[in-house]
DRENMIVEX-90360 format. One line per 4 residues: their letters; for each residue x, y, z of N, C-alpha, C, O. Coordinates in nm, 4 decimals. Layout:
<recs>
a> X:Y:Z:X:Y:Z:X:Y:Z:X:Y:Z; ...
</recs>
This chain:
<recs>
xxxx> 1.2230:-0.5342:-0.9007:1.1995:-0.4285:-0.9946:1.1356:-0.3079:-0.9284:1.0778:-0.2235:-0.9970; 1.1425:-0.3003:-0.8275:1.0553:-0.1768:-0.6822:1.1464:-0.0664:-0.7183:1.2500:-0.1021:-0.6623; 1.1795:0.0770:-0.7935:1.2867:0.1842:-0.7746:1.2598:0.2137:-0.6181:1.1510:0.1870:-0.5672; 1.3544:0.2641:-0.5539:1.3882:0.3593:-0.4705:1.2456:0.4654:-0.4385:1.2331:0.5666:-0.5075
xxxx> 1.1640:0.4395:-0.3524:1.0817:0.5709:-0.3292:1.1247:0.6421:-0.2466:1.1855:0.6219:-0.1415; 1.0698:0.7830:-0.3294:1.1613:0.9281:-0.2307:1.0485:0.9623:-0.1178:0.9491:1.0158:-0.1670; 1.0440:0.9459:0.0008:0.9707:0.9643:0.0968:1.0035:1.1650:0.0828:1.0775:1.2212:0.0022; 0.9034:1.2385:0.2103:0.8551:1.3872:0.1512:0.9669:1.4624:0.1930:0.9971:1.5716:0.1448
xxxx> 1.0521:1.3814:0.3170:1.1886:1.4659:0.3470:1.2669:1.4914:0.2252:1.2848:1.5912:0.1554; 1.3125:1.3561:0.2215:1.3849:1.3430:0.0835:1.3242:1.4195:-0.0826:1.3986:1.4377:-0.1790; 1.2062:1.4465:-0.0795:1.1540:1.4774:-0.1910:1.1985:1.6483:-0.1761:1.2622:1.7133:-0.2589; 1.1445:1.6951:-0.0466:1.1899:1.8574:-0.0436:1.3778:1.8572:-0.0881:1.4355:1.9549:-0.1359
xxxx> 1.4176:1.7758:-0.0691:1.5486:1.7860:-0.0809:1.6163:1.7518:-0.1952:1.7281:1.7843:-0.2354; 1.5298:1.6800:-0.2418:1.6065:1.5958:-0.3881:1.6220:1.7424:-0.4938:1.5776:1.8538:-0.4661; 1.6972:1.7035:-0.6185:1.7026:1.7863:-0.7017:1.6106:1.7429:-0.8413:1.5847:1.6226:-0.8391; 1.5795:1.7836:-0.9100:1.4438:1.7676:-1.0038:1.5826:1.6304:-1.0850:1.5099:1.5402:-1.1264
xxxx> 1.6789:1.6047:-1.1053:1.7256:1.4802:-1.1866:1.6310:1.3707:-1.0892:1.5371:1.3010:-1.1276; 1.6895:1.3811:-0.9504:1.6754:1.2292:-0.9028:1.4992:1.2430:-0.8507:1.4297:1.1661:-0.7843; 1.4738:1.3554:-0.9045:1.2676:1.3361:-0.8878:1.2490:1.2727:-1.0143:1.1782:1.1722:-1.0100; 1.2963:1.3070:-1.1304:1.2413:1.2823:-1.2731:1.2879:1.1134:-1.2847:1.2109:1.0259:-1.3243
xxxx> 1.4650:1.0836:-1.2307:1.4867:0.9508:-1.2206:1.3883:0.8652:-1.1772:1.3505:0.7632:-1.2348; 1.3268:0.9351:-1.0176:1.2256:0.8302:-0.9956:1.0972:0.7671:-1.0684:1.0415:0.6574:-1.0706; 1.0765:0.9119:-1.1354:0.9475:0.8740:-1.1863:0.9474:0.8248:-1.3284:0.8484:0.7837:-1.3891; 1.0787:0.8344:-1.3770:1.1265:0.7483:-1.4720:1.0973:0.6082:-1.4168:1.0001:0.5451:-1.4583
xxxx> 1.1832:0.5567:-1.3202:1.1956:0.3899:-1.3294:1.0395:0.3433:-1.2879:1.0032:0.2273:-1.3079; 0.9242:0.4728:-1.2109:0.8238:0.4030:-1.1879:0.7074:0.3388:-1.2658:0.6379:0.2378:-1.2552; 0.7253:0.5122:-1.4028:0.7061:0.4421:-1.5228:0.7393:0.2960:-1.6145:0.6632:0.2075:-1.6537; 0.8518:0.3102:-1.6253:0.9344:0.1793:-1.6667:0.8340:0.0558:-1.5806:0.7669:-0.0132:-1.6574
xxxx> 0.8189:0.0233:-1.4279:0.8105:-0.1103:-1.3763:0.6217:-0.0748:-1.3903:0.5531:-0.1769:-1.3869; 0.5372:0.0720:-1.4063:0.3817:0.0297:-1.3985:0.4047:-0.0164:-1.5307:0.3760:-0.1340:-1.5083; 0.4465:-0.0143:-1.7014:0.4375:-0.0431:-1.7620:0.4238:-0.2109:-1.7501:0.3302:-0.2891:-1.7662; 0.6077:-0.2296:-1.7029:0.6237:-0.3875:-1.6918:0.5091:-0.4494:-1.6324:0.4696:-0.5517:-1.6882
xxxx> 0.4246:-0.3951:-1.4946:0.3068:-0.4727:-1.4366:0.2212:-0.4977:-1.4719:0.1703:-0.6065:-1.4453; 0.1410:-0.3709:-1.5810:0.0139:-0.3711:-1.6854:0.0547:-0.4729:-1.8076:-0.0341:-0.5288:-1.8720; 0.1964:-0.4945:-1.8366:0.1614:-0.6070:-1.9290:0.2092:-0.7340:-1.8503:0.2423:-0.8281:-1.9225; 0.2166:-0.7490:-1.7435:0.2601:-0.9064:-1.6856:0.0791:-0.9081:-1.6346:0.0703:-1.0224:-1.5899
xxxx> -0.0074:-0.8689:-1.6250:-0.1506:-0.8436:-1.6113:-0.1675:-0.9003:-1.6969:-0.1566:-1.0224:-1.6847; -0.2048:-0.8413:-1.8355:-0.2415:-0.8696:-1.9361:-0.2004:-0.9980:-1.9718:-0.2959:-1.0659:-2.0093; -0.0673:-1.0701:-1.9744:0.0163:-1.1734:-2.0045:-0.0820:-1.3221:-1.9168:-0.0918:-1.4400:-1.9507; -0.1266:-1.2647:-1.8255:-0.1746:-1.3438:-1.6868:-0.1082:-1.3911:-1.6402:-0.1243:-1.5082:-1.6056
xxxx> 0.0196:-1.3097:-1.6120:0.1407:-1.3119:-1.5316:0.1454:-1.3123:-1.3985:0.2115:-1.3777:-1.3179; 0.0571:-1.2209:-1.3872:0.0293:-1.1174:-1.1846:-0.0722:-1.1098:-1.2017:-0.1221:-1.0999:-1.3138; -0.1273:-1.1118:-1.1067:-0.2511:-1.0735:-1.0340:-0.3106:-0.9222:-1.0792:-0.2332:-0.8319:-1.1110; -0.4276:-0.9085:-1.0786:-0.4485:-0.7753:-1.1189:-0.5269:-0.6816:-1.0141:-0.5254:-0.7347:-0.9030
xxxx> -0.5847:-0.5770:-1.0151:-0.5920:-0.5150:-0.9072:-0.6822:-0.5523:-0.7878:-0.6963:-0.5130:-0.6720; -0.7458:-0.6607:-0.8805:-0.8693:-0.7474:-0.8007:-0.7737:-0.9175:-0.7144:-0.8111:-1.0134:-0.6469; -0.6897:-0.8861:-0.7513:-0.6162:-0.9789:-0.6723:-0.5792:-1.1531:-0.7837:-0.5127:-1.2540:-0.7601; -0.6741:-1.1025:-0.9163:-0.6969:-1.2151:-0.9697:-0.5796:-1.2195:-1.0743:-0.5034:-1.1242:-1.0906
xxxx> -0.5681:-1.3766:-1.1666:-0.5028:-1.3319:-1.2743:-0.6291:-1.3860:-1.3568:-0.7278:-1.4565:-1.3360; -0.5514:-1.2896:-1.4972:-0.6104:-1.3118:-1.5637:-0.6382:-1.4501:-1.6189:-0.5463:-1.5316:-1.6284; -0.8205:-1.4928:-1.6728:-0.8189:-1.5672:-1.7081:-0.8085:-1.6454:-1.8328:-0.7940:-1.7626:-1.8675; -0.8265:-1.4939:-1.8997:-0.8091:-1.4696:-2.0879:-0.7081:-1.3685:-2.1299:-0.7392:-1.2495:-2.1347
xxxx> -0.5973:-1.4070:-2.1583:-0.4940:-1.2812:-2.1218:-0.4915:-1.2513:-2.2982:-0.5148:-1.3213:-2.3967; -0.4455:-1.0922:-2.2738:-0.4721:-1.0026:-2.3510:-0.3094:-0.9772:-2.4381:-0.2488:-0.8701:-2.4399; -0.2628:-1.1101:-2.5071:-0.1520:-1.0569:-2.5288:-0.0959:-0.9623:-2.6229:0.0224:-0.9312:-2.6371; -0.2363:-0.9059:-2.7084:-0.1779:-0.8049:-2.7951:-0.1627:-0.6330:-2.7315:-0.1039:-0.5368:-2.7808
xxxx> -0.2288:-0.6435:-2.6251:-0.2462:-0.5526:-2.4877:-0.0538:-0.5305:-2.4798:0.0246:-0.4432:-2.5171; -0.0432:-0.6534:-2.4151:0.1120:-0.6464:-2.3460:0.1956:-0.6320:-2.4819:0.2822:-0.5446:-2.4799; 0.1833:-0.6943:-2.5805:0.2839:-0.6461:-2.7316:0.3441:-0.5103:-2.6974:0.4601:-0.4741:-2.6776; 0.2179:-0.4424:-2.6971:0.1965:-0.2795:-2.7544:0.2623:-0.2269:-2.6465:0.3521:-0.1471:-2.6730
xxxx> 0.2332:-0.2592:-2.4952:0.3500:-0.2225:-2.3757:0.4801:-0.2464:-2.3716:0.5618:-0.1681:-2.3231; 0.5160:-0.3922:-2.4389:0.6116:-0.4324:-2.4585:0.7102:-0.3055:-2.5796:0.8090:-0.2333:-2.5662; 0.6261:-0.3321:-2.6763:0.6845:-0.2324:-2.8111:0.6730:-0.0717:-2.7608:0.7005:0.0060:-2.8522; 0.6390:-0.0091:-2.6376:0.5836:0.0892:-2.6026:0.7715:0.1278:-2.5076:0.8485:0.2235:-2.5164
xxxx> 0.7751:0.0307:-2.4473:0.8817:0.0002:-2.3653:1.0050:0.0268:-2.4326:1.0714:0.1282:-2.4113; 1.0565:-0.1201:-2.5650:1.1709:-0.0863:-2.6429:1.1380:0.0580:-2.7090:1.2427:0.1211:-2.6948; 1.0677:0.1197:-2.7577:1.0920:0.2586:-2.8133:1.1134:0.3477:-2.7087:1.1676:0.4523:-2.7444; 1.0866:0.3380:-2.5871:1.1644:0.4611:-2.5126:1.2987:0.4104:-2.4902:1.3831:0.4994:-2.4794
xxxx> 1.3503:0.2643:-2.4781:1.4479:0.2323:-2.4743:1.5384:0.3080:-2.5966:1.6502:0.3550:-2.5756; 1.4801:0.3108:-2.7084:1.5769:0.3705:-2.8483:1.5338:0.5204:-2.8648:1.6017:0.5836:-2.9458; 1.4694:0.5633:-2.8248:1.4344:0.7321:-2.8249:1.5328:0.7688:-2.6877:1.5710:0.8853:-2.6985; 1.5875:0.7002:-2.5554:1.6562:0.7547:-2.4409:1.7745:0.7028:-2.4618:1.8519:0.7046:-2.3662
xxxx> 1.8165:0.6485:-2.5787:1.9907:0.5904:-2.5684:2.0295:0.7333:-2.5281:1.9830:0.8460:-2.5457; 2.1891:0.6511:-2.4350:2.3208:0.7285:-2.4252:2.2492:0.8881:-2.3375:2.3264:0.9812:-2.3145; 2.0952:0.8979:-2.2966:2.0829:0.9445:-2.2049:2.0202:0.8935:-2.0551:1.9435:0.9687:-1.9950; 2.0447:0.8066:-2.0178:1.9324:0.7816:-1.8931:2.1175:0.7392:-1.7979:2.2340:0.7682:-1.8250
xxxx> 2.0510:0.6612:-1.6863:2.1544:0.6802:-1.5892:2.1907:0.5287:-1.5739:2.0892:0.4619:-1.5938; 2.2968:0.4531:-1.5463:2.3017:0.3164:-1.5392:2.1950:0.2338:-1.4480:2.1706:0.1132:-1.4442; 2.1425:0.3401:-1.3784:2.0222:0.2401:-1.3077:1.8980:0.2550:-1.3732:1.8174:0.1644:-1.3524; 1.8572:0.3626:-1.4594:1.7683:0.3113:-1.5645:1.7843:0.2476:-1.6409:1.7264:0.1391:-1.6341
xxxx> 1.8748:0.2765:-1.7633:1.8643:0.1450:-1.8289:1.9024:0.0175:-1.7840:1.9148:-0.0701:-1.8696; 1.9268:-0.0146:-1.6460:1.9584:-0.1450:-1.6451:1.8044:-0.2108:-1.6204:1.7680:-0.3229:-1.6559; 1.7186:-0.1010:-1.5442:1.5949:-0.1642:-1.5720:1.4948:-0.1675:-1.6775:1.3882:-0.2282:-1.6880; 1.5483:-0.0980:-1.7422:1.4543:-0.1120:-1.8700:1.5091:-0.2257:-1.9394:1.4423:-0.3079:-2.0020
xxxx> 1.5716:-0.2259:-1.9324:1.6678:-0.3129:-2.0659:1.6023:-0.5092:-1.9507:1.5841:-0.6143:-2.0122; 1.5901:-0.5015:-1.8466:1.5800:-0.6245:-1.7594:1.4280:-0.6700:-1.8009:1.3900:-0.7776:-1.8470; 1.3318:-0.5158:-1.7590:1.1987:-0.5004:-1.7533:1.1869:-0.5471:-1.9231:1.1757:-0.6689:-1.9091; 1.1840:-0.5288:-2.0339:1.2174:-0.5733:-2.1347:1.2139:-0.7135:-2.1472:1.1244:-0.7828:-2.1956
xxxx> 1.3337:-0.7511:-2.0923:1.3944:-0.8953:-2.1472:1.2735:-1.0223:-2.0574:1.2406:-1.1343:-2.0966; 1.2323:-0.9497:-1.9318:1.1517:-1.0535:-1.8842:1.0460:-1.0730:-1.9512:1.0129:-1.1895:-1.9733; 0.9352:-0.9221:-2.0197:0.8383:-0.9058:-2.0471:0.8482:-1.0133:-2.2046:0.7596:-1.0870:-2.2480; 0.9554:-0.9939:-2.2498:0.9590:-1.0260:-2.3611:0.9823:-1.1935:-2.3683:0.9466:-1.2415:-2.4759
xxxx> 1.0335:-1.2836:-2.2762:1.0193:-1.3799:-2.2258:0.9270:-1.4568:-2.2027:0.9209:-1.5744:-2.2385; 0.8280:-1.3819:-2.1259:0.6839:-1.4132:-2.0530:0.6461:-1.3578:-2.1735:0.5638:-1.4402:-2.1336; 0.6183:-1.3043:-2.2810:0.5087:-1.2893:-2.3696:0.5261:-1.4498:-2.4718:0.4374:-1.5253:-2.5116; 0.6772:-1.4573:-2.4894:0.6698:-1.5587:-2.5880:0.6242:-1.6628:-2.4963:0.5089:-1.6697:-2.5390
xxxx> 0.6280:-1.7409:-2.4109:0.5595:-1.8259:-2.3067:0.4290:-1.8254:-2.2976:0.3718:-1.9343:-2.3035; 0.3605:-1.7181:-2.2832:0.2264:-1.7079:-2.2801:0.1312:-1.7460:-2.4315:0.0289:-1.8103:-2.4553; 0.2262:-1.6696:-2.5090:0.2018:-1.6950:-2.6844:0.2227:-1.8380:-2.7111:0.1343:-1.8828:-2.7842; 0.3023:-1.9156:-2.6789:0.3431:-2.0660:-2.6452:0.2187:-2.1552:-2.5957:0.1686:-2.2575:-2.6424
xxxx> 0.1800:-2.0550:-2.4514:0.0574:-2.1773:-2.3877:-0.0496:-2.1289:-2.4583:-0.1232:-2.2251:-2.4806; -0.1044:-2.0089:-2.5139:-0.1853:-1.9958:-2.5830:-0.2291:-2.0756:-2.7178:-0.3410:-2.1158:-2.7497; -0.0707:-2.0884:-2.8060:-0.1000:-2.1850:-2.9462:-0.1062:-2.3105:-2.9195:-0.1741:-2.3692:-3.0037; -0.0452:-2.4094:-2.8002:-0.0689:-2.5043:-2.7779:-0.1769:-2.5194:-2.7675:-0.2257:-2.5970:-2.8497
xxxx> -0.2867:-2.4464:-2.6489:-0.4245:-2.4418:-2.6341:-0.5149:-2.4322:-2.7254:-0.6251:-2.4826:-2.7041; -0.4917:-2.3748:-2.8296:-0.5595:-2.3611:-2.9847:-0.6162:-2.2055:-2.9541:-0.6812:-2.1351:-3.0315; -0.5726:-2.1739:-2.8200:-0.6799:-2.0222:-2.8477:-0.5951:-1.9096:-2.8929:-0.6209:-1.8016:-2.8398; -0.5351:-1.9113:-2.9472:-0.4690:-1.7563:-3.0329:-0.4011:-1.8048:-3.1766:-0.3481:-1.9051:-3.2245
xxxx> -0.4355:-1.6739:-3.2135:-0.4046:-1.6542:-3.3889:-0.2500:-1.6015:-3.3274:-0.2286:-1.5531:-3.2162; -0.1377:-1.6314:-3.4534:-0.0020:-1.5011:-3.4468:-0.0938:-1.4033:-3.4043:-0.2154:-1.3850:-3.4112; 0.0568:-1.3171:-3.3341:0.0044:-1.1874:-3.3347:0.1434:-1.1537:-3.4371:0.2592:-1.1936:-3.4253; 0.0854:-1.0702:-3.5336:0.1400:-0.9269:-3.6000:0.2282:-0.8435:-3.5298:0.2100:-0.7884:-3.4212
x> 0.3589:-0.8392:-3.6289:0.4233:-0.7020:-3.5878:0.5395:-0.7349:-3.5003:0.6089:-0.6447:-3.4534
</recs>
């Protein structure tokens, strides 16, 4: 899920689509990372995972995610949405899993919404 980084040659050279592309998909994957954090998916900046994960945190990234997905239809480029639409389907995967080991554990209420 790594986009393409434009090193400074390439950046003087690029045209503002494939600058904005980039910083499109980088958006897209810090989102996906702040909620696989939260999820206690990955490691967080301290190297740790989480030990109480925050899954109404990642919801809201998650639900933060599909609405740019439906506010950018029929405009982004086949290599964005293929990662959004991926970044999505995993997050959304790993949340129900986490929501899973959580109710087994007895420690979470539903979450709402």
């Amino acid at each position: 899920m790594t986009p393409s980084k434009l090193n400074e040659k390439e950046l003087n050279q690029a045209d503002r689509k494939k600058i904005m592309s980039a910083l499109f998909q980088d958006f897209v994957i810090q989102h996906g990372q702040t909620a696989l954090v939260m999820l206690g998916r990955m490691p967080g900046t301290d190297g740790q995972l989480m030990t109480d994960p925050d899954p109404e945190a990642a919801k809201t990234l998650i639900d933060q995610l599909e609405m740019l997905r439906d506010k950018t239809r029929g405009n982004l480029i086949p290599e964005e949405r293929d990662l959004l639409d991926r970044s999505i389907a995993v997050l959304q995967k790993d949340f129900a899993r986490t929501m899973e080991s959580m109710t087994e554990a007895g420690s979470q209420e539903p979450i709402k919404g």
